[in-house]
C-alpha positions in Angstrom: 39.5 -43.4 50.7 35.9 -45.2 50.6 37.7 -47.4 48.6 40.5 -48.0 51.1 38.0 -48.7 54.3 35.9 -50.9 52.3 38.9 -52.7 51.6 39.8 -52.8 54.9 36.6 -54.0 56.1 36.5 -56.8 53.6 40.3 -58.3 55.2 38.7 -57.7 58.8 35.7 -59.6 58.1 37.8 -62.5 56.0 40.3 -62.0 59.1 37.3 -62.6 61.9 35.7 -65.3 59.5 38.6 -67.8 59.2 39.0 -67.4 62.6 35.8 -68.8 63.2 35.8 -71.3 61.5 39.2 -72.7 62.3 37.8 -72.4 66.0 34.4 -74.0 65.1 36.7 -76.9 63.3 38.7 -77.1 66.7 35.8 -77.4 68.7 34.6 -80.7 66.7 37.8 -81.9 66.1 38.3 -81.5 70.0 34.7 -83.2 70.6 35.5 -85.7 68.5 38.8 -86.7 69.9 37.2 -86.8 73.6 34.5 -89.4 72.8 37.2 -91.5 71.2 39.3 -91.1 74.6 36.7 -90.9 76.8 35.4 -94.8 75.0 38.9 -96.1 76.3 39.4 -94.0 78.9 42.2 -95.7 80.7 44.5 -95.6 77.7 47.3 -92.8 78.4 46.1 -90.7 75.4 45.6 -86.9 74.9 44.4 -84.4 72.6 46.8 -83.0 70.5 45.3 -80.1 68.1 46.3 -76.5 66.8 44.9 -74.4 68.9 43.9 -71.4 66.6 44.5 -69.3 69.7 45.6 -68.7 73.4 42.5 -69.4 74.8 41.6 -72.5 72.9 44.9 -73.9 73.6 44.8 -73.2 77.5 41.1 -75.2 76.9 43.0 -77.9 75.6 45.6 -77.9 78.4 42.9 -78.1 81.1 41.2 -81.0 79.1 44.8 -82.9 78.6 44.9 -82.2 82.7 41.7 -83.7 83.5 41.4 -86.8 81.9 45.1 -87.1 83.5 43.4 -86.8 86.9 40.4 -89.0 86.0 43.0 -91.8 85.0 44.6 -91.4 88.5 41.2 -91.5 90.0 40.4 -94.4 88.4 43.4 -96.1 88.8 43.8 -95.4 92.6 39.5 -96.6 92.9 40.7 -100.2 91.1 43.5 -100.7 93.0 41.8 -100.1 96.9 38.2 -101.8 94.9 41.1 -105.1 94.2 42.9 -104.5 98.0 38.8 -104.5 99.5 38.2 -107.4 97.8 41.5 -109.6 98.3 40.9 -108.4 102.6 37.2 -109.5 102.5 38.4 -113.0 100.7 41.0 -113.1 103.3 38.7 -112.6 106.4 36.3 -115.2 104.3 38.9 -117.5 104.5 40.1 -116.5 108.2 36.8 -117.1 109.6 35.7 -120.3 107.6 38.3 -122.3 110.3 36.9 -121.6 113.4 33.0 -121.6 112.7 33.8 -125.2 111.0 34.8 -126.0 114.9 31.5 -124.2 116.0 29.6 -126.4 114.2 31.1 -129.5 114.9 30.5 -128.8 118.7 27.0 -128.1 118.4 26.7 -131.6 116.4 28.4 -133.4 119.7 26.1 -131.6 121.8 23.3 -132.3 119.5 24.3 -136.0 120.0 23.4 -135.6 123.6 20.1 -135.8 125.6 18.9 -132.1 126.0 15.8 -130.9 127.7 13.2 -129.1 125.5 14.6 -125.7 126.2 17.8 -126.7 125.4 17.0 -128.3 122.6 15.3 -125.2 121.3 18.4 -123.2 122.2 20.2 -125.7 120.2 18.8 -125.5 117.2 18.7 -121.3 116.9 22.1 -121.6 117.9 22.9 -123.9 114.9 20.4 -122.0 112.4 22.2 -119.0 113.1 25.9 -120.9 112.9 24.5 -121.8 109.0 23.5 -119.0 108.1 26.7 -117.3 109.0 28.3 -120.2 106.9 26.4 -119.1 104.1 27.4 -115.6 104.5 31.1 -116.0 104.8 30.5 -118.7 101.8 28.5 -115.4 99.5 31.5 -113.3 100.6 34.2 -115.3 99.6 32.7 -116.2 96.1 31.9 -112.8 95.7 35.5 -111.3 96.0 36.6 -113.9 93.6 34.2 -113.7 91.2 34.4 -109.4 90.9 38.1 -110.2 91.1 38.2 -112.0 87.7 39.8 -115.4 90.0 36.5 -117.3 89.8 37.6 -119.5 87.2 34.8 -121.0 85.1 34.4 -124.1 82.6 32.2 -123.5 79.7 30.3 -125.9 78.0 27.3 -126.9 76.0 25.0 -127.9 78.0 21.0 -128.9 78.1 19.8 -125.7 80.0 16.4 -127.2 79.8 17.0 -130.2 82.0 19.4 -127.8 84.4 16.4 -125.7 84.7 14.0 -128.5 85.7 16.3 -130.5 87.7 16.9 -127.4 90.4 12.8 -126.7 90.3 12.5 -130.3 91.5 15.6 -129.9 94.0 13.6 -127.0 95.5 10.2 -127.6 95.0 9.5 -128.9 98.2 11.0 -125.4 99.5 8.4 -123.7 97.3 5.5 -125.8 98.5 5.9 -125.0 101.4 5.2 -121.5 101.0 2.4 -122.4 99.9 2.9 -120.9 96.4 1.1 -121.5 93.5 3.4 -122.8 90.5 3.5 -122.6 87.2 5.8 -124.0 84.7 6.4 -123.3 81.0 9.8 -125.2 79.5 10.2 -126.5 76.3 9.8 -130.6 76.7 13.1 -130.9 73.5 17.0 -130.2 74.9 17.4 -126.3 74.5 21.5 -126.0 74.4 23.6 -123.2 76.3 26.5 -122.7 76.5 27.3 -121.9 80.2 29.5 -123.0 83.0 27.1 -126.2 84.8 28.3 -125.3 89.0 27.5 -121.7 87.6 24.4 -122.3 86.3 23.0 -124.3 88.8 23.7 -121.9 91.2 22.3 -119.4 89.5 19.2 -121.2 89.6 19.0 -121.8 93.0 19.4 -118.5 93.7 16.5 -117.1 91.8 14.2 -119.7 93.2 15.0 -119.0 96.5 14.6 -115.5 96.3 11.2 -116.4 95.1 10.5 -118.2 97.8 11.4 -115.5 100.1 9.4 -112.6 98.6 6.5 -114.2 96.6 3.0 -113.3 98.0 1.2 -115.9 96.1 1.9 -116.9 93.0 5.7 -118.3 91.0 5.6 -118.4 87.3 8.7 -119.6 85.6 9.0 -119.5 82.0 12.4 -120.9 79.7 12.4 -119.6 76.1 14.7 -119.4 73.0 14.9 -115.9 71.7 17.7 -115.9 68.7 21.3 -116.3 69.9 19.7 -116.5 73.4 17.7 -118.7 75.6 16.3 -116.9 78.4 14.8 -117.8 81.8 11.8 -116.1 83.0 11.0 -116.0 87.1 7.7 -113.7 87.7 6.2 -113.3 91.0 3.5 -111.0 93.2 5.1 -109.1 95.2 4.0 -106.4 97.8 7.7 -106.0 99.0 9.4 -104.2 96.3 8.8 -101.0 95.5 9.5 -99.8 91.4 11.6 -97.2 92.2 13.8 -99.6 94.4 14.1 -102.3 91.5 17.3 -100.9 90.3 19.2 -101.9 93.3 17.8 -105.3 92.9 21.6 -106.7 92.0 23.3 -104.5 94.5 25.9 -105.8 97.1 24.0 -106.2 100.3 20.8 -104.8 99.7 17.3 -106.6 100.4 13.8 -105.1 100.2 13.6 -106.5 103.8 15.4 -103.6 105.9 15.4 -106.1 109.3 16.8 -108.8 107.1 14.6 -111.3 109.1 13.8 -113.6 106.4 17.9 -114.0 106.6 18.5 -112.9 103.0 22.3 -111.4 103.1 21.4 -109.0 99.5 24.4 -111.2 97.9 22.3 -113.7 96.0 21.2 -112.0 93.2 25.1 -109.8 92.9 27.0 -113.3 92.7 24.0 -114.5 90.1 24.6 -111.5 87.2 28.5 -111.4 87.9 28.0 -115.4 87.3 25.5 -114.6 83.9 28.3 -111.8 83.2 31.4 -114.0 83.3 29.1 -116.8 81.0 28.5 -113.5 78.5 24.7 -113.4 79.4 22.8 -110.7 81.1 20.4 -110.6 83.9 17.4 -108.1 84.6 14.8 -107.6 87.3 11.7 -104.8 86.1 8.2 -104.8 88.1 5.1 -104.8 86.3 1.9 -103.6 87.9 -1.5 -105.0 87.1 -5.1 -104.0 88.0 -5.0 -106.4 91.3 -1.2 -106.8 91.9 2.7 -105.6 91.3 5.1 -108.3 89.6 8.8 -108.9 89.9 10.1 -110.1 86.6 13.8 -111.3 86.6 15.0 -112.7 83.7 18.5 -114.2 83.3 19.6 -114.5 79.3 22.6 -116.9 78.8 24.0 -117.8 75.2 23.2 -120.7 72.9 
């Protein structure tokens, strides 16, 4: 009879055993299958395992049924992200028309003799009609840019003398902020290959962002690091907080919450989705000294 239970016990505890660890195997086999799913998660795949059991298999049922509603998320998010973005290029486009009219009535009644006042009037009234141009502009090249329509001609090209052509085209700017400059590029051709328009505008961008928020000081720095050349902007800053630099590239935002220095927050987005679509990178990290913070942004591009 001892014999017998023992017996017993011995296929009860083989039973309970492989049933562990065909579970256990399940479970990893199951993890497993999800990071490979999860890494191309829009493909229409599934897990499909044994299940050594009821339970695990009504796991795997609820797993199969939310990466099905994740992929209708998703979908549905991409499809009103593209219908936001083909409306604000439509209203870009709308509204380009009649401001061009603005402006060209404002230059025939800036033809004519005004009084001082007017004069004044005049001239907030076309500062304000440019910087809406520039806005509608930013939107526009923004829709089409995140919308993959923003076509763009790659080439190689002398970054170096890019670089110090749109310091010169804005230096003037700069000065008169009355910011001390300082300038490190490499005097020989450093090659990139990047999109020129692209580039360029990338450039100004950075520089005048400097010029908005640098306290005193604009150090700019081009350098060849392996398959990459990368260009350095640092400046002081007593705007931008660290724990605020990670929305430095975000749509609309500006360390200026009464926007009265006129940035839109679109400069720096349409800059990194430009890097992006020339397979660089672009990065913005502060770094606090003893006497002062620094914004570093550097933008890598490939050579």
């Amino acid at each position: 009879m001892i014999y017998i239970l023992l017996i017993a016990a011995i296929a009860v505890a083989i039973y309970f055993c492989a049933r562990f660890f065909s579970l256990k195997r399940t479970i990893n086999t199951t993890n497993s299958e999800l990071k490979k799913i999860v890494e191309n998660i829009e493909e229409n795949r599934i897990i499909k395992l044994a299940a050594p059991d009821e339970e695990a298999e009504k796991l795997l049922i609820t797993i199969n049924n939310t990466l099905e509603l994740i992929r209708q998320k998703s979908i549905s998010y991409k499809l009103r992200e593209k219908e936001f973005k083909k409306e604000i290029e439509n209203i870009s486009h709308d509204l380009r028309t009649p401001l061009t009219s603005v402006l060209g009535y404002l230059k025939i009644i800036d033809s004519e003799k005004l009084s001082e006042e007017e004069r004044e009037s005049l001239e907030t009234a076309k500062r304000k009609a440019y910087s809406l141009q520039r806005l509608i502009t930013q939107f526009y090249d923004l829709s089409r840019i995140s919308g993959g329509d923003y076509k763009l001609r790659l080439e190689d090209v002398d970054i170096s003398r890019l670089l110090k052509e749109s310091i010169m085209e804005h230096y003037a700017y700069l000065s008169e902020k009355n910011l001390h400059i300082s300038i490190s590029i490499l005097d020989k051709p450093v090659r990139a290959v990047v999109d020129t328009n692209a580039t360029e505008r990338i450039f100004t961008n950075l520089l005048q962002n400097a010029g908005k928020y640098a306290k005193t000081t604009l150090n700019i720095h081009l350098k060849t690091h392996s398959e990459h050349v990368l260009i350095i902007l640092e400046n002081d800053t007593d705007t931008i907080e660290e724990k605020y630099i990670g929305r430095m590239f975000d749509r609309f935002y500006t360390s200026d919450d009464a926007r009265s220095t006129g940035s839109t927050g679109l400069g720096l987005t349409i800059s990194k989705h430009l890097a992006e679509c020339m397979g660089g990178k672009m990065s913005a990290e502060i770094e606090s000294t003893k006497d002062n913070q620094w914004l570093k942004i550097t933008l890598s591009l490939q050579n």
